[in-house]
C-alpha positions as CSV (number, residue, x, y, z in Angstrom):
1,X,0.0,0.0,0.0
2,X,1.3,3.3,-1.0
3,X,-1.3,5.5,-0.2
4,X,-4.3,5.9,2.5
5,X,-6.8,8.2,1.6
6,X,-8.8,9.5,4.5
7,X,-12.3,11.2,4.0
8,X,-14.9,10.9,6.7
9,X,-18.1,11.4,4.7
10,X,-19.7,9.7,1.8
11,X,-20.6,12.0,-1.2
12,X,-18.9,14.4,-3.7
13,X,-16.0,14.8,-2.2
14,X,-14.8,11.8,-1.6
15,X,-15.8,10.6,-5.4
16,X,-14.0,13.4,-6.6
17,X,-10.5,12.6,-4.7
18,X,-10.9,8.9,-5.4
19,X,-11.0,10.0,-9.3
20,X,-7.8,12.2,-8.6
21,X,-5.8,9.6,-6.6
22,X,-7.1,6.9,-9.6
23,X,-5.8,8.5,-12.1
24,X,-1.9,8.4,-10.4
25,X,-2.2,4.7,-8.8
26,X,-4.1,1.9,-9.3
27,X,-6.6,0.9,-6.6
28,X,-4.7,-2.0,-4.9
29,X,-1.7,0.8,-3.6
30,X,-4.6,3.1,-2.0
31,X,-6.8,2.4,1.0
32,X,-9.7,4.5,1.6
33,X,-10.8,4.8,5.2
34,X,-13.9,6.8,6.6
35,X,-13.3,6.1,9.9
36,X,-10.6,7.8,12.5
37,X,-9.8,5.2,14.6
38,X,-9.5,2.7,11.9
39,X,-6.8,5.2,10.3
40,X,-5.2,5.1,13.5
41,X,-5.2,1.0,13.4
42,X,-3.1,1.2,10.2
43,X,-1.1,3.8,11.5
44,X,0.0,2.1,14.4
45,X,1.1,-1.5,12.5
46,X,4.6,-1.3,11.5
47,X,4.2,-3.7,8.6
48,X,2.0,-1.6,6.1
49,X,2.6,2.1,7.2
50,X,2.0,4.2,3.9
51,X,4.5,6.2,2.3
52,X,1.2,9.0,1.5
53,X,-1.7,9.6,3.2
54,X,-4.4,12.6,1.5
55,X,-6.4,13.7,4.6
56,X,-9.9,15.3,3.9
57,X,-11.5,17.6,6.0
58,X,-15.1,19.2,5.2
59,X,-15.4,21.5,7.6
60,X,-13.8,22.3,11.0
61,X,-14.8,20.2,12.8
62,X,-13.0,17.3,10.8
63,X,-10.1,19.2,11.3
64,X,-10.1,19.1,14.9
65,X,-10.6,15.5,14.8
66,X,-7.7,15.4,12.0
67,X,-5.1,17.5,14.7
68,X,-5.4,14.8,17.0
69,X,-3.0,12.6,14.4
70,X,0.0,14.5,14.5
71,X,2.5,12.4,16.6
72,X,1.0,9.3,14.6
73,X,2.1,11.1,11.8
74,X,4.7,12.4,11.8
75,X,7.1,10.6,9.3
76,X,4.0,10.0,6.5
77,X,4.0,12.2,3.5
78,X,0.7,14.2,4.4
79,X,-1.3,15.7,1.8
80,X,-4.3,17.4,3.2
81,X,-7.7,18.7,1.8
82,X,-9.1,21.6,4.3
83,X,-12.4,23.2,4.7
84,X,-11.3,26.6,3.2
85,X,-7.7,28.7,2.9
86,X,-8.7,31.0,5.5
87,X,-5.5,32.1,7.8
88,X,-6.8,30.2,11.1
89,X,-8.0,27.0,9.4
90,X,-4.0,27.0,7.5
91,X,-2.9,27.6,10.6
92,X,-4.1,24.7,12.6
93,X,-3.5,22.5,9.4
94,X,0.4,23.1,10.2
95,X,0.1,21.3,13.4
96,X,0.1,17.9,10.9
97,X,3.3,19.2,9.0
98,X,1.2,18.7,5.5
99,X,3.9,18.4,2.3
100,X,1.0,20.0,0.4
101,X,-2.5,21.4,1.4
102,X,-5.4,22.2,-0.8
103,X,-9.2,23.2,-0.3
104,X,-12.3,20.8,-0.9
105,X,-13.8,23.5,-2.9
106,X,-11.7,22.4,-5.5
107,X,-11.5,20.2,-9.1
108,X,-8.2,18.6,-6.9
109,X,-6.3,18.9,-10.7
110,X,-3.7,20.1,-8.3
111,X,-3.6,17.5,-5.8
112,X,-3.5,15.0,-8.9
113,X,-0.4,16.9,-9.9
114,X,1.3,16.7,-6.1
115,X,0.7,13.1,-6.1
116,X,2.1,12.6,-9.8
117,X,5.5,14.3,-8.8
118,X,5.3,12.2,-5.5
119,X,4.9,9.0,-7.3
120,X,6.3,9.5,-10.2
121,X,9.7,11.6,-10.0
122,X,12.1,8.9,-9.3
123,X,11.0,6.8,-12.7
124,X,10.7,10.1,-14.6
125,X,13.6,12.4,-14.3
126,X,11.7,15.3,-16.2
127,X,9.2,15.4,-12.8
128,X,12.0,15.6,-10.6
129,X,12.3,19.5,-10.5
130,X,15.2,20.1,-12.1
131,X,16.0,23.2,-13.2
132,X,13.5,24.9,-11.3
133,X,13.7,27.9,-9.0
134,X,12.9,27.9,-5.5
135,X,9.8,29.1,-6.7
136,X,8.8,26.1,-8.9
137,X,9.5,28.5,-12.4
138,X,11.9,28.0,-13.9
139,X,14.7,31.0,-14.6
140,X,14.5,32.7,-18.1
């Protein structure tokens, strides 16, 4: 397993991330998981620890629940998926030490694009970053 994808309720949101994730690994690397204290089961077994996990949350409320993972997850690549970019909902997303956040709001074409370069930079050099700036553009 590569990648858990964590998204408490069923409905748009969760279709529309499962089409994002599907279209950068096949289903047999990702495990979706509605429920918190399942995540935490697969957090806590040493022998299938994911190298990715995209965490969802709707509103605020998810969030708090989400905060509650960040010793557990600590050394996971976390990609999360907040309620809105407001200033105080980024800043409590920081607690988890995300290496990418986005809003549910969202087509997730960038999210699909994080998870590409995550997955797919070591076989394919030209999605490694090279030659880019600090910035992600490359100099003129």
């Amino acid at each position: 397993m590569k990648l858990i994808c964590y998204t408490k309720r069923p409905g748009g949101m969760r279709s529309r991330l499962g089409h994002a994730i599907a279209s950068v690994l096949p289903s047999e690397q990702v495990v979706n998981c509605s429920d918190l204290n399942k995540l935490r089961g697969w957090l806590n077994r040493a022998d299938s620890r994911p190298e990715t996990m995209v965490l969802a949350a709707e509103d605020h409320a998810d969030l708090s629940e989400l905060l509650g993972l960040a010793d557990a997850i600590h050394d996971v690549r976390t990609v999360l998926v907040l309620p809105d970019l407001e200033t105080e909902t980024v800043r409590a997303a920081l607690v988890l030490r995300p290496s990418f956040f986005t809003h549910c709001q969202g087509t997730f074409g960038d999210l699909q694009a994080v998870l590409t370069k995550l997955f797919h930079a070591r076989k394919d050099p030209s999605l490694s970053g090279a030659g880019c700036s600090p910035g992600g553009v490359s100099p003129l």
